[in-house]
N, C-alpha and C positions, 0 to 999 in steps of 0.2 A: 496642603494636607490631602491623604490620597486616603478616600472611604470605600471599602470591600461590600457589593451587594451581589448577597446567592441571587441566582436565578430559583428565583419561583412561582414566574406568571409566563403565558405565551407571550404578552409585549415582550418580558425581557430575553426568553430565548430568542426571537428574533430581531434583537439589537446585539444579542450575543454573535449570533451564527455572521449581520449583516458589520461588524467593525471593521472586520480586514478590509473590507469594500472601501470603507474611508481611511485605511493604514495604508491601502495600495491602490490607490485611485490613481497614481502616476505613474507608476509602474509595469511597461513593455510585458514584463518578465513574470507577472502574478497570474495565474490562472483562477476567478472566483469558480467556486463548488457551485449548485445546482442548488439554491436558498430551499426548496421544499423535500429536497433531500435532507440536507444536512439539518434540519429540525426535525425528521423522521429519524435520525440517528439518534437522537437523545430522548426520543418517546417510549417511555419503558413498556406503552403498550403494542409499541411494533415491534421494536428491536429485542429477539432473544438474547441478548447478549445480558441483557440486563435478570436475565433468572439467577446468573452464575458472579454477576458484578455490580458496581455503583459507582455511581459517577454524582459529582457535588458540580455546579457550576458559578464562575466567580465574573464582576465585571466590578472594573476598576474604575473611581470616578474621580476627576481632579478638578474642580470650581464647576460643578454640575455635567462635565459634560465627560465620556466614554472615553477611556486612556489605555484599557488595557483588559485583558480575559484571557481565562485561564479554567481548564477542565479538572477535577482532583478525581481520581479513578482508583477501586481498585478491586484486581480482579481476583474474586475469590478462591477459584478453580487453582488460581495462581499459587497463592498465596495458605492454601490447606493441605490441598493436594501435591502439590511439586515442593512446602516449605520453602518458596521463595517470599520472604515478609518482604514485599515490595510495596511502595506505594507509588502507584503512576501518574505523570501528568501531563496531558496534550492540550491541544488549541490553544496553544498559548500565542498568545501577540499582546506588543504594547508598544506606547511612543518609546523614544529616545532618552528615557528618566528613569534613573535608578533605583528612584524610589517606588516607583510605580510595580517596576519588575520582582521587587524586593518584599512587597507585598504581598504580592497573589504568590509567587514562590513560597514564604513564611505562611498563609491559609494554606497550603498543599499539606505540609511539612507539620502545619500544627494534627491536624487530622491524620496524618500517618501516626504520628506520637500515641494522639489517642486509643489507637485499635495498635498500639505496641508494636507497629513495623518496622522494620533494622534501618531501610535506606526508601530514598524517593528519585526514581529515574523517569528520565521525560527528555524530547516531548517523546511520546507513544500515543498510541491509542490503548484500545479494549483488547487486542488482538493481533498477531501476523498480518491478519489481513487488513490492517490499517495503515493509515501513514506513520511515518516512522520518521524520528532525525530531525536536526535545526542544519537549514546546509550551514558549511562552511569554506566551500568553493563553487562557483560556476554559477554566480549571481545575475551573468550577462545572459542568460540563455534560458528560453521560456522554460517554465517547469508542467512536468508531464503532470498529469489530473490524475493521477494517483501518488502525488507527495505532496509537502509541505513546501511552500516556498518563506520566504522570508530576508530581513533586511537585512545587512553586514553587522548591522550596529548590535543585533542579537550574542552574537559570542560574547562577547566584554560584558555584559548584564548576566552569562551564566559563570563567568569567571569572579564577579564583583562578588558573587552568591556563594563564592565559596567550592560552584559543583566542579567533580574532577570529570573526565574523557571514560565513558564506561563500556559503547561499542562506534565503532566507524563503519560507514558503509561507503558505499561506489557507485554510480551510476554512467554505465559506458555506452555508445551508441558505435553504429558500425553502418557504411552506405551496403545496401544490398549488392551492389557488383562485386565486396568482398568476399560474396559466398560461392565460394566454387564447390562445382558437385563433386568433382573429384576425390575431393577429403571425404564424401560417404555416401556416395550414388551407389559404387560397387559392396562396400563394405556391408551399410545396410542388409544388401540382400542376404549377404553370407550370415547376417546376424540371422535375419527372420528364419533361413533355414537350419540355424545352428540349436537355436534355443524355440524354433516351432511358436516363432512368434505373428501378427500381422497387427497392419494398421487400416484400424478402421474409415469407410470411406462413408463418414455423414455431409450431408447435405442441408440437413431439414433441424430446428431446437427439437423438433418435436421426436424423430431421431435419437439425439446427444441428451436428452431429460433420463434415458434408463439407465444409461454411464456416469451418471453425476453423485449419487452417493458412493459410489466405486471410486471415483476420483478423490473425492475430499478424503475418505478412508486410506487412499494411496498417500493426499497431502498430509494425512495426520502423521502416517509411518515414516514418509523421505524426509521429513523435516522435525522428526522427535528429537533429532539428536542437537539440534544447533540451539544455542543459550535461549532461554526463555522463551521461548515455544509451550502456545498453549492451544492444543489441541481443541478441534472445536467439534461441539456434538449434533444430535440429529436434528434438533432442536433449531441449531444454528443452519445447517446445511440446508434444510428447507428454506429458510430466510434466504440465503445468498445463493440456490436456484432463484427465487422468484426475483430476487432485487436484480442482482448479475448477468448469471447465464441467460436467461429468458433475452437477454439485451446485447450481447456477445454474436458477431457474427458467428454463425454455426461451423464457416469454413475455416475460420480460425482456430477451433476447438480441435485438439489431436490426440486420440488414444489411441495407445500398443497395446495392446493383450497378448495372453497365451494361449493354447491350442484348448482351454479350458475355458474361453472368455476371461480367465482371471485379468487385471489390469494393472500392468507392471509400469506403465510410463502414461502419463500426460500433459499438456502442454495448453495454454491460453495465452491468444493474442489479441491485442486492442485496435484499434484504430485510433489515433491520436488525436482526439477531444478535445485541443487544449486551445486549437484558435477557434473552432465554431464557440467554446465556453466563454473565451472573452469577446466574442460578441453580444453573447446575448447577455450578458453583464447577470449572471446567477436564476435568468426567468425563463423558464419551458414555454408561456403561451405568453402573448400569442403568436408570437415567431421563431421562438425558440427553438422547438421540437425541430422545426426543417430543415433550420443549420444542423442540429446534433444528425438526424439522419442521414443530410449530404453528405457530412464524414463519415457517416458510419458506411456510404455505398462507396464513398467517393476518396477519402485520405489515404495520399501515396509515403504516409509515415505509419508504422505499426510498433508497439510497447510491446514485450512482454513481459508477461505479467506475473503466470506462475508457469513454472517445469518441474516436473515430480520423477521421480524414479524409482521402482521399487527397493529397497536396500540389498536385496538378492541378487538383485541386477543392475546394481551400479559398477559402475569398470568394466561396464560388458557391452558397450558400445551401441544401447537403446536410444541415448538422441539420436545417431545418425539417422536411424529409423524416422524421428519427429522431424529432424530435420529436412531428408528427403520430399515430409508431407508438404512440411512448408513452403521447401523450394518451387515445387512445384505450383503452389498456390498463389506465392509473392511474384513468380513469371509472370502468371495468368493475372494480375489483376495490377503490374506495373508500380510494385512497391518502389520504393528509392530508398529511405533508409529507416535501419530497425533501433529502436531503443529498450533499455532492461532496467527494470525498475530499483531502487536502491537492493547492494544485497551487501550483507556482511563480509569488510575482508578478508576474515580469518579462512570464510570459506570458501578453502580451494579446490574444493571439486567442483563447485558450479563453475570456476574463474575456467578450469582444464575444457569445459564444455564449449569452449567461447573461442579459445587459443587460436584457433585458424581463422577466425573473423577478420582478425587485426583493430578489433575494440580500442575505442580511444577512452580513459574515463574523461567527462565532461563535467562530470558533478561529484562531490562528496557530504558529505554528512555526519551527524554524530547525536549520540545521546551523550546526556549527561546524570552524575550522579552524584548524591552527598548522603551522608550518615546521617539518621537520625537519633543527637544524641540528647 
């Protein structure tokens, strides 16, 4: 028999946040989160996210002991504002039982019913700027620290449930010696003189902190268009300056602007997190921090993470611009190879931005969704 308990004490969100640790304790391939992080996520007195949303949490019990969790989310901004009656659902993991899965999915679904929403799509998060997707290729190959990893056994439990395919994403990596300048060493320049553009040269957070509400402003406009996009406010931006950026190598930060300062194009790149994380098995101290630093001076792997473009100036050949900064940058500090965070098939202007890479996809993914009827 499988019993459903909400989290409502701090023991249980951190038996929440700590399950995966015992779902993938064998597994090469799982990347554990940052455990005082990811219980800051769900603190509605840190996380702004929670003025505009709600989140229920669920932990699955099968003869006393932890099988399965599951997040019921939903974001209101979402769902008033844009009329999307969605109800969300992430962190989901459980053993290998149907029943178990069939559960926390049915607590999601019953609470969407109640606040009268149309469908329930997951996993997600709160946000774009969450993880997103159950994979369903490229299970052999670590997963970057900014997605969801997960076991093969996961699809057949959202098929058993009835959900259908509602978006698919890609994740492709490319070795830096793919990038030749040729494709926009020259071109760039003719951009920046065409349209009296330049890219700024920071060095210091302290620098990149006056460009940061200009950015997000950029990301809320280059990516209003793509399905379910919810914009995030000042409220939020402040949050992810101090959590993020502050933490972000500064040379990996890259803004274009106009001869106005306006900010037409931006860029964020990572350092790859993802083995100093499974060393320190989810704990900052008391060793933790100096692996996460090492990488952060030292990894010859970088993510990206976001690239924005203004809508004015897209088709107008402003990565080359980003790109150039990067080249430049990834020389100087002896990158090897870049990876790009999951992004939506459909969307093929980010794919066009890549084309000269020679991008391999390595990973795919997928939400899933069902009717609430």
């Amino acid at each position: 028999m499988i019993t459903l308990k909400e989290v409502t004490t701090k023991k249980d969100l951190k038996a929440f946040v700590k399950f995966p640790f015992k779902l993938y304790k064998d597994s090469p391939y799982w990347v554990p989160p940052i455990i005082s992080q990811e219980i800051k996520t769900f603190n509605k007195d840190e996380n702004p996210v929670f003025d505009d949303a709600e989140a229920t949490l669920f932990l699955a019990y099968k003869n006393d002991e932890i099988v399965g969790r599951i997040a019921a989310i939903i974001n209101w901004l979402e769902v008033k504002t844009q009329n999307q009656k969605k109800m969300r659902f992430g962190w989901f993991d459980f053993i290998d039982d149907l029943e178990v899965s069939q559960a926390l999915l049915n607590q999601v679904e019953s609470i969407g019913k109640s606040h009268k929403l149309e469908y329930t799509e997951g996993p997600v998060g709160f946000s774009n700027l969450d993880k997103v997707g159950v994979m369903t290729e490229g299970f052999d190959s670590i997963a970057p620290m900014v997605t969801w990893y997960n076991h093969p056994y996961y699809i057949k439990h959202y098929q058993a449930a009835q959900y259908k395919v509602e978006k698919a994403y890609s994740e492709s990596k490319f070795p830096f010696k793919n990038v030749k300048p040729e494709f926009f060493a020259k071109a760039q320049e003719i951009i920046k003189k065409r349209y009296q553009l330049k890219a700024l040269q920071l060095k210091t957070t302290k620098e990149v902190m006056p460009y940061v509400d200009k950015m997000f402003d950029l990301f809320n406009e280059s990516y209003a268009s793509l399905s379910s996009f919810v914009a995030i406010n000042d409220v939020q931006k402040a949050y992810f300056k101090k959590k993020f950026i502050s933490f972000v190598n500064p040379e990996y930060i890259k803004f274009v602007v106009d001869k106005n300062d306006n900010m037409v194009g931006f860029a964020i790149v990572m350092p790859a997190f993802s083995r100093a994380l499974q060393k320190i098995k989810g704990k900052l101290f008391p060793f933790g921090f100096r692996h996460i630093m090492h990488d952060k001076k030292h990894s010859k792997d970088v993510i990206f993470y976001l690239i924005g473009i203004h809508p004015d100036y897209q088709n107008k050949g402003v990565h080359a611009v980003i790109f150039n900064e990067y080249y430049n940058t990834f020389t100087e500090k002896g990158i090897k190879n870049c990876f790009r965070t999951p992004e939506l098939e459909d969307n093929h202007a980010i794919h066009q931005i890549w084309k000269h890479f020679d991008p391999v996809v390595y990973k795919r993914r997928k939400t899933f969704r069902k009717n609430n009827e």
